[in-house]
C-alpha positions as CSV (number, residue, x, y, z in Angstrom):
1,X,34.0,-53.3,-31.5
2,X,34.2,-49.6,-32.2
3,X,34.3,-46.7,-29.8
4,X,32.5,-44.0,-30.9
5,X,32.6,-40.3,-29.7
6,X,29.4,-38.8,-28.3
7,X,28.8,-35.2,-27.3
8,X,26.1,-34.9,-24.4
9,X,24.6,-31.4,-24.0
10,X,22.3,-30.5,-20.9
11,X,18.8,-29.6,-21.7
12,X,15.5,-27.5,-19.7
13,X,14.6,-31.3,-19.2
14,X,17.5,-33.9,-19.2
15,X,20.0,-34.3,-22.0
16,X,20.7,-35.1,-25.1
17,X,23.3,-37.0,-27.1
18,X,25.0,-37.4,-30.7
19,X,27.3,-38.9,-32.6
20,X,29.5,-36.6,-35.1
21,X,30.3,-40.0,-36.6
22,X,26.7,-41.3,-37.1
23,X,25.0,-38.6,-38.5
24,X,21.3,-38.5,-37.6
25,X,21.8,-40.4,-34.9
26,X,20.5,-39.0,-31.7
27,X,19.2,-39.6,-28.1
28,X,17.9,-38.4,-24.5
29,X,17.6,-38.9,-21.5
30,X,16.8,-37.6,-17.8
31,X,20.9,-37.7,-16.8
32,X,23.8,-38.2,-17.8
33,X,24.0,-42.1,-17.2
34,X,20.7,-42.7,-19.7
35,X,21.7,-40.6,-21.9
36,X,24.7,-42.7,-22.5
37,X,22.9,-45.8,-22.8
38,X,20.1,-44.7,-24.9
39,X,22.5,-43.4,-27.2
40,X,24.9,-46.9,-27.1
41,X,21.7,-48.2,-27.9
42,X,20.7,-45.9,-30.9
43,X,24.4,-46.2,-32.5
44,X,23.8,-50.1,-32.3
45,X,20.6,-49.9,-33.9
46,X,21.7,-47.5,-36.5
47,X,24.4,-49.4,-37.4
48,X,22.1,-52.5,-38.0
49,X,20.0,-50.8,-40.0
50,X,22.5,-49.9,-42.2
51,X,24.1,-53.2,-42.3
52,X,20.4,-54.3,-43.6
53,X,20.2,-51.9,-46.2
54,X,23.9,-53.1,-47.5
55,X,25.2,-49.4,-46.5
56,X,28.5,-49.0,-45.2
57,X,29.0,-49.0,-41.5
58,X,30.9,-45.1,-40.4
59,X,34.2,-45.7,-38.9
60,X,34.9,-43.5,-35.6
61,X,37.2,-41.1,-37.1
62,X,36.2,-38.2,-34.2
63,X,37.5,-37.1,-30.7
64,X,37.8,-34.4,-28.3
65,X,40.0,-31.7,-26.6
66,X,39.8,-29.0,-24.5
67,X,41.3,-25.7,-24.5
68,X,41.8,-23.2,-22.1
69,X,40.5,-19.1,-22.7
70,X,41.1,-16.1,-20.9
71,X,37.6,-14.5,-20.1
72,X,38.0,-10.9,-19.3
């Protein structure tokens, strides 16, 4: 099983969701909590589709940090 970054981003209507990983792959979803599944379930169905096609499957190579700025 692989573990996959996402980055969720608020919206004017819900939110949306991607992979820098999987590129293309994308999702929505009215909070936070379907966002996140919608997009689990877009990465899985990309990922089949590639397997059908004979591509190779992205590894997770991708993660996150924070850093702090002064704002004047």
């Amino acid at each position: 099983m692989n573990r996959y970054l996402i980055v969720i981003e608020e919206t004017q209507t819900g939110y949306s969701a991607y992979s820098p990983d999987v590129p293309g792959c994308i999702a929505t979803g009215r909070d936070r909590a379907e966002v996140e599944r919608t997009m689990r379930d877009a990465i899985a169905f990309h990922i089949e589709g590639l397997r059908n096609a004979g591509l190779p499957v992205p590894e997770p190579i991708s993660s996150s940090a924070f850093v702090e700025v002064a704002v004047a």
